[in-house]
C-alpha atoms as one frame of an Amber mdcrd trajectory, in Angstrom:
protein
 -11.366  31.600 -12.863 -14.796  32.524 -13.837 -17.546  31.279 -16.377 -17.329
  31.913 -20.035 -19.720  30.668 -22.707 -21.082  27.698 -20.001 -17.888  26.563
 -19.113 -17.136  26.916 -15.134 -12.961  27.270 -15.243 -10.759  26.017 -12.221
  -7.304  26.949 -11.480  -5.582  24.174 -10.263  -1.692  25.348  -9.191  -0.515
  21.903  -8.200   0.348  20.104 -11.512  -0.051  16.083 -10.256  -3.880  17.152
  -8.829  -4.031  19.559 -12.314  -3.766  15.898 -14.213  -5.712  13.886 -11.445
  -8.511  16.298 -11.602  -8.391  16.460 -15.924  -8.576  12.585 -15.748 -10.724
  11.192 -13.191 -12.469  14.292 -11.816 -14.559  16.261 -14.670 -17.937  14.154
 -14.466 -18.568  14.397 -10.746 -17.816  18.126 -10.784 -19.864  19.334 -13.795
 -22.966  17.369 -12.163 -22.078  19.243  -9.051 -21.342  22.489 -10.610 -25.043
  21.896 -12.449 -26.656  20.697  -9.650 -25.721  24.363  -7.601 -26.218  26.577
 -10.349 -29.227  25.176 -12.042 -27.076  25.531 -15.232 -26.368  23.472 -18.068
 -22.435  24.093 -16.849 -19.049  22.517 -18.306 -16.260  22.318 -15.883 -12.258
  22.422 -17.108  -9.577  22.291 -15.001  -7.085  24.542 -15.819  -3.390  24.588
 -15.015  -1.126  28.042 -14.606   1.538  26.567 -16.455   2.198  24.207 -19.336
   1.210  20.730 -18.185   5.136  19.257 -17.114   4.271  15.430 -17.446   4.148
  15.086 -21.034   1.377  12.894 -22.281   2.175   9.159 -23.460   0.533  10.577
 -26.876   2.685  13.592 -27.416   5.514  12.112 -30.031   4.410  12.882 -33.267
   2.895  10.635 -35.119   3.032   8.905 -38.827  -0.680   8.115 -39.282  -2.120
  10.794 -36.868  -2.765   8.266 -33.885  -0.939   7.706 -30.585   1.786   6.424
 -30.046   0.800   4.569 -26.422  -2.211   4.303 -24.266  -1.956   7.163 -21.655
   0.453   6.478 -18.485  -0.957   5.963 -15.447  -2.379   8.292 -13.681  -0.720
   9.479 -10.371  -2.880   9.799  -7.315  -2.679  12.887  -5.034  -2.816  10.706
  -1.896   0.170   8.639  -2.846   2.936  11.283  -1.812   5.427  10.620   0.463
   3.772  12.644   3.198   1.403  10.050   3.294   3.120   7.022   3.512   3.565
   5.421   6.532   7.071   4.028   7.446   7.695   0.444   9.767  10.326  -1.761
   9.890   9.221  -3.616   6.981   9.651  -0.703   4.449  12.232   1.434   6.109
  14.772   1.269   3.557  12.631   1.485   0.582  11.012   4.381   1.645  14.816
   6.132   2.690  15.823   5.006  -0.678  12.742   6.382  -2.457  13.322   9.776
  -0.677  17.040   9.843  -1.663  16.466   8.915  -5.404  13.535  11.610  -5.648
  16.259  14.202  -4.248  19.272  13.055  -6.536  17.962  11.993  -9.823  20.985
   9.201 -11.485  22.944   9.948  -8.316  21.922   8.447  -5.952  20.508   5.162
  -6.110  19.989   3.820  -9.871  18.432   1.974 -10.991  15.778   1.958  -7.872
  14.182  -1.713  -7.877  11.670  -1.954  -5.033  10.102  -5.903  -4.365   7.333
  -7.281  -2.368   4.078  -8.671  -1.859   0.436  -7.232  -3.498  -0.368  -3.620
  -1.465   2.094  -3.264   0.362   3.512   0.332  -1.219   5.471  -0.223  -3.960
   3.293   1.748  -6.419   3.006   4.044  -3.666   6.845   4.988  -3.419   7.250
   4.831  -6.898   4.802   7.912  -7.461   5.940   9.548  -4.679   9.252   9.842
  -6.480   7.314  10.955  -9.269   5.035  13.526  -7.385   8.419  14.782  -5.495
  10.356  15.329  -8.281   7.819  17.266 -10.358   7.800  19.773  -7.509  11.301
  20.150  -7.259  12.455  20.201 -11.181   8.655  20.718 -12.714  10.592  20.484
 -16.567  11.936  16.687 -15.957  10.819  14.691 -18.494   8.889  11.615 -16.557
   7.675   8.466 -17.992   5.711   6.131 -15.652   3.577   3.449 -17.060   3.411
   0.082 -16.237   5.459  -3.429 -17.576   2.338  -3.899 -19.591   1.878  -1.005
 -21.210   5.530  -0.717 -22.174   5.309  -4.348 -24.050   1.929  -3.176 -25.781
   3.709  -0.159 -27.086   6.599  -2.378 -28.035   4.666  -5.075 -30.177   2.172
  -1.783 -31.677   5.493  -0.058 -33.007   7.280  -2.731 -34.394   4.406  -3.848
 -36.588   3.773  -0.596 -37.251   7.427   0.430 -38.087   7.931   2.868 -35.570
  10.675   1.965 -34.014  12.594   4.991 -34.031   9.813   7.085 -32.462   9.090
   4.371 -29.533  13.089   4.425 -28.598  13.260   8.050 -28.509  10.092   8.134
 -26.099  11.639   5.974 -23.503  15.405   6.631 -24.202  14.968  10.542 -23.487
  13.461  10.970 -20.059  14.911  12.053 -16.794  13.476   9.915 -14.971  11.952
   6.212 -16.341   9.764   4.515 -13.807   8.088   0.832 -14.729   5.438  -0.802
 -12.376   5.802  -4.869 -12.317   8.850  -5.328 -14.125   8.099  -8.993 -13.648
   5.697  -9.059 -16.360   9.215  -9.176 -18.823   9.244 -12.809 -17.497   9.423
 -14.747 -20.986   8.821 -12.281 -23.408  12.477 -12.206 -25.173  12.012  -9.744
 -27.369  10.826  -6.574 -24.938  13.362  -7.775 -22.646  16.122  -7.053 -25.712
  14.423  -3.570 -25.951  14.372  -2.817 -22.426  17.808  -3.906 -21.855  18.748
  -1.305 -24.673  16.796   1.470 -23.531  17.768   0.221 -19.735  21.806   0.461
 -20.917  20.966   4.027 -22.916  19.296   5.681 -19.718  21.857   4.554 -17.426
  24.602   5.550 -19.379  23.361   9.745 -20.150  23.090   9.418 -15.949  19.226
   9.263 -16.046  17.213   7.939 -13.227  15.331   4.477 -13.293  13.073   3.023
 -10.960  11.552  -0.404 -11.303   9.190  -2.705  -8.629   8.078  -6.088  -9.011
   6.671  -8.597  -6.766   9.716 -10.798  -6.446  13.859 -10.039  -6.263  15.921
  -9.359  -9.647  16.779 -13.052  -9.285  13.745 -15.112  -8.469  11.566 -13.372
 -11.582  11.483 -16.426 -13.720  12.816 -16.476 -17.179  14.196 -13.558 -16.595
  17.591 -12.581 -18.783  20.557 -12.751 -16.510  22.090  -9.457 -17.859  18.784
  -8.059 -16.996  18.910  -9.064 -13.612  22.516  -8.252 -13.021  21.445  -4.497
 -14.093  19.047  -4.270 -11.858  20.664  -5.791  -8.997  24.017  -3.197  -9.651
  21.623  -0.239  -7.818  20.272  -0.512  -4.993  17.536  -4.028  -4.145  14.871
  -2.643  -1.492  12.372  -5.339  -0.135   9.558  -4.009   1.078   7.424  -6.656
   4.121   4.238  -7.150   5.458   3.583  -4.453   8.043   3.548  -4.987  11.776
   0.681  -4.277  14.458   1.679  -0.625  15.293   2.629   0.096  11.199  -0.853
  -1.467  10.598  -2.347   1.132  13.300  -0.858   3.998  11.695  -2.232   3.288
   8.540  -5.454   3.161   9.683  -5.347   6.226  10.884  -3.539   7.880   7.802
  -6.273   6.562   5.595  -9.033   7.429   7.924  -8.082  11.219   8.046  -7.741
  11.177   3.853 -11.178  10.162   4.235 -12.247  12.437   6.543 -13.173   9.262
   8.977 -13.289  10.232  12.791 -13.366   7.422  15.367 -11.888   6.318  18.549
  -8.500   4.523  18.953  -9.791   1.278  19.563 -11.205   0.946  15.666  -7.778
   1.478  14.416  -6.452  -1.263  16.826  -9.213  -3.565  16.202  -9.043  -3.352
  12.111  -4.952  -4.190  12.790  -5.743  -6.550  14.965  -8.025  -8.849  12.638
  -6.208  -7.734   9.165  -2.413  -8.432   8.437  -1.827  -9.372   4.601  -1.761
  -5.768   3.100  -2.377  -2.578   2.777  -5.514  -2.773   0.490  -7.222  -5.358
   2.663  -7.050  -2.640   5.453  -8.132  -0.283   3.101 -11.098  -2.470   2.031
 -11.903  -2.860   5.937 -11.916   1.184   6.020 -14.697   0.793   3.488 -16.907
  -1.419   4.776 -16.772   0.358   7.987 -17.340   3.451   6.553 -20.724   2.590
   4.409 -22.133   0.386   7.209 -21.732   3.591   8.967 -23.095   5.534   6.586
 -26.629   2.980   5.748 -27.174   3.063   9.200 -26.578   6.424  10.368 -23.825
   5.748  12.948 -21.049   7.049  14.348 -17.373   4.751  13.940 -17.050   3.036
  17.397 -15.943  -0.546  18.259 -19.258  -2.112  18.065 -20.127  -1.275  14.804
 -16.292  -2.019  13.261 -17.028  -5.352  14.733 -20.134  -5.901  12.718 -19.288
  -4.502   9.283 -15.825  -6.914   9.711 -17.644  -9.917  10.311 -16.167 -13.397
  11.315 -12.627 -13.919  12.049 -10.454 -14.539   8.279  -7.918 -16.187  10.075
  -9.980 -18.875  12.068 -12.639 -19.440   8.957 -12.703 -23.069   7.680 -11.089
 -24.345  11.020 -14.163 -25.232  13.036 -16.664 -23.287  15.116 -16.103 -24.974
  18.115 -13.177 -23.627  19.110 -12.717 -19.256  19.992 -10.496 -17.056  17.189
  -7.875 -14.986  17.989  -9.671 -12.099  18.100 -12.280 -13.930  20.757  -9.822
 -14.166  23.283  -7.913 -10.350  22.817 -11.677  -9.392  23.287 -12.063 -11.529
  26.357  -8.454 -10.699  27.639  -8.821  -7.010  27.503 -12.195  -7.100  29.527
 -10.898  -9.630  32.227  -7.780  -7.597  32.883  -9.341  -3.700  32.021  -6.752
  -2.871  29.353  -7.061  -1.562  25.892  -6.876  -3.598  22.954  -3.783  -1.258
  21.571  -1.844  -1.568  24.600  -2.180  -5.502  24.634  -0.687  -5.747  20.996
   1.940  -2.683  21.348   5.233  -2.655  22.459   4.670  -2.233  26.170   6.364
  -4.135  28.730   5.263  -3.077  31.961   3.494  -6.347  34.078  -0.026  -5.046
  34.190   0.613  -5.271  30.148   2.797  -8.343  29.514   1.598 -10.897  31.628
  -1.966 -10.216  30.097  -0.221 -10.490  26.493   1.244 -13.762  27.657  -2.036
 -15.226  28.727  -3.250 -14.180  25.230  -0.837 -16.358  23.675  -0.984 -19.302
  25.878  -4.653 -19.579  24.881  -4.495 -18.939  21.097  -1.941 -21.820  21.310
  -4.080 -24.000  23.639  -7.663 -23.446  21.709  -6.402 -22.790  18.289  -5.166
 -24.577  15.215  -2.654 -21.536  14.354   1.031 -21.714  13.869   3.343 -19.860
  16.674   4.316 -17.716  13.727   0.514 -16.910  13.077   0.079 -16.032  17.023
   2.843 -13.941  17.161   1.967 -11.992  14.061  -1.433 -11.549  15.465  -0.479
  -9.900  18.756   2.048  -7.247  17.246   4.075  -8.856  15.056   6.385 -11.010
  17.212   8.523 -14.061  16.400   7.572 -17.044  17.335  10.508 -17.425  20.044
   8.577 -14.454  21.747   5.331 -16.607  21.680   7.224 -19.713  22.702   8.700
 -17.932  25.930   5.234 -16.488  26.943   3.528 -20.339  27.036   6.049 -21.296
  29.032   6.415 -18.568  31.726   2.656 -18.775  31.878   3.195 -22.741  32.467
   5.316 -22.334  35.046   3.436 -19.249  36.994   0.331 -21.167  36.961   2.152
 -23.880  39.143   3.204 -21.454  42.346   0.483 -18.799  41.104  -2.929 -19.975
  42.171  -4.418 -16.738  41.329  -3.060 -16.948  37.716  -4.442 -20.677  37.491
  -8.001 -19.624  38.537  -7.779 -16.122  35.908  -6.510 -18.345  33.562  -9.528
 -21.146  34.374 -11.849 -18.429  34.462 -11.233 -17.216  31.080 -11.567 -20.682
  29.299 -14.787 -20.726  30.660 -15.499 -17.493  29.302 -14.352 -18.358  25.952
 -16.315 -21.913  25.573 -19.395 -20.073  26.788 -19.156 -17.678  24.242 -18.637
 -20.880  21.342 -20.962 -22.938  22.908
């Protein structure tokens, strides 16, 4: 928009990167903005319209301070468009989309469950970031459990009662991050079963996550838990191999990170907790690129990973998982992505059986733990494949001496 009295003004249409930009994005700008001008410069970020997510601070005060802490911020990268769907979060993510698109209508309340980073917070601000595009004058809370029961206990010794339940009780849309933090705390959970009862009753939308189901958050009021399991319950799972691959690749193009299909493959290959621990592996492999001035390619994924997390603790004389995919795919010329995907053809699944005949043979892991490592299969999958590759290797003598020959290869490479 122009510079006026040393302040560099940026028009910002989009109102969740408008509040993004205001909160996290003012330092790094006005150092570049000074460092290209040669100018003591100022940068503000300036929105067309009236900011629509009003600020946790905005109800009037008795003493002149806030009310709450700010709510949390939402991300520009956490949009729907950017989440990746699997098997494991199919129905959340449906869900999300169809509570975004039909505010108290659809689905409410929304409660969404599962393990650390795997997308909850995600979906949640998607709704959020969906929503303010479609009705930009909803009134939108989203803060987290915490921050609701700090605002709780502040007001009540404070005496503001009225002004925290007309906060909370007059939104369109209410969204709370780890819900589970209500475990034992009696008295928020009588507020939040008030305010719960008053938004659900004027038809407005409320959307909840937690890392366990309504019923297994201890100490956890049952008419609370009844509420929230009278909408719709979405669990969300680890992802599999080829959800894993895709995410690596969504969060490599955010970042601007080009490589070759194999990296992808390789980082779901060795990492299936979560969604931040691939993230994390991104990192690394991103700033061992940059130190050293390398492209992203296989070799260098494989250094700034390290040792196997799976096989750590459990003896080095014995090959990891990872060892013998390696030493599979270069004994039978095949990629690493087609020996964990879903194909089926022989050239493919006899290979993938071999794989799992030796991770049981030569490693301590569970057939659960095998399966999840070659794609995500059940453990009946990797019980079938050790014994068709029993029972070839008796009328196969080719498939006895491949089989032989790889051992070898793998005890050379421990020894």
């Amino acid at each position: 928009m122009g510079i006026d009295g040393g302040v560099l003004r940026l028009l910002i249409n989009e109102p969740v990167r408008l509040k993004y930009l205001q909160r996290s994005c003012v330092a790094p700008f006005t150092e570049a903005a000074q460092s290209i001008t040669g100018q003591l410069l100022a940068v503000r970020f300036m929105g067309s319209e009236t900011a629509v997510m009003e600020p946790m601070n905005s109800a009037p005060s008795q003493e002149g301070t806030p009310l709450l802490d700010e709510q949390v911020i939402l991300s520009p990268d956490y949009c729907f468009d950017s989440f990746v769907v699997g098997p494991g979060n199919r129905l959340a993510h449906a869900a999300a989309v169809a509570v975004a698109g039909k505010l108290g209508r659809a689905y409410n309340p929304f409660f969404v469950h599962g393990g650390v980073g795997l997308g909850k917070t995600h979906l949640l601000q998607s709704i959020c970031q969906m929503v303010l595009r479609q009705q930009p004058t909803a009134r939108i809370s989203y803060i987290s459990c915490n921050t609701f029961m700090d605002g709780f206990h502040e007001c009540v010794k404070a005496g503001r009662m009225n002004e925290f339940r007309h906060r909370f009780r007059n939104m369109d849309l209410l969204v709370i991050d780890d819900i589970h933090f209500l475990s034992k705390h009696e008295q928020t959970q009588e507020e939040f079963f008030h305010t719960f009862n008053a938004l659900h009753q004027a038809g407005k939308q409320i959307a909840l996550s937690s890392d366990a189901a309504p019923s297994e958050i201890p100490d956890l009021e049952e008419r609370l838990v009844s509420r929230f399991n009278s909408g719709l319950v979405a669990r969300i799972d680890r992802p599999c191999y080829e959800t894993r691959v895709n995410i690596v690749k969504t969060k490599a193009r955010l970042h601007d990170m080009q490589m070759p299909d194999d990296v992808p493959a390789y980082i779901a290959a060795r990492i299936d907790s979560n969604i931040r621990e691939l993230e994390g592996a991104l990192a690394k492999i991103r700033g061992v690129a940059l130190a050293m001035g390398r492209s992203i390619d296989l070799e260098l994924a494989k250094e700034a990973i390290g040792a196997d997390p799976l096989q750590s603790g459990r003896g080095s004389q014995q090959p990891n998982i990872q060892a013998i995919l390696d030493a599979v795919a270069r004994f039978y010329d095949i990629k690493l992505t087609d020996l964990l995907g879903k194909r089926r053809h022989k050239s493919v699944a006899l290979p993938r059986q071999v794989c799992m005949w030796l991770a049981r043979r030569h490693t301590r892991h569970s057939l659960e733990e095998i399966g999840g490592y070659l794609g995500g299969r059940d453990h009946t999958t990797v019980m079938h494949a050790i014994r068709t590759v029993d029972s070839k290797q008796c009328a196969d003598d080719r498939l006895r001496a491949d089989v032989e020959r790889l051992q070898s290869l793998l005890q050379s490479e421990v020894d």
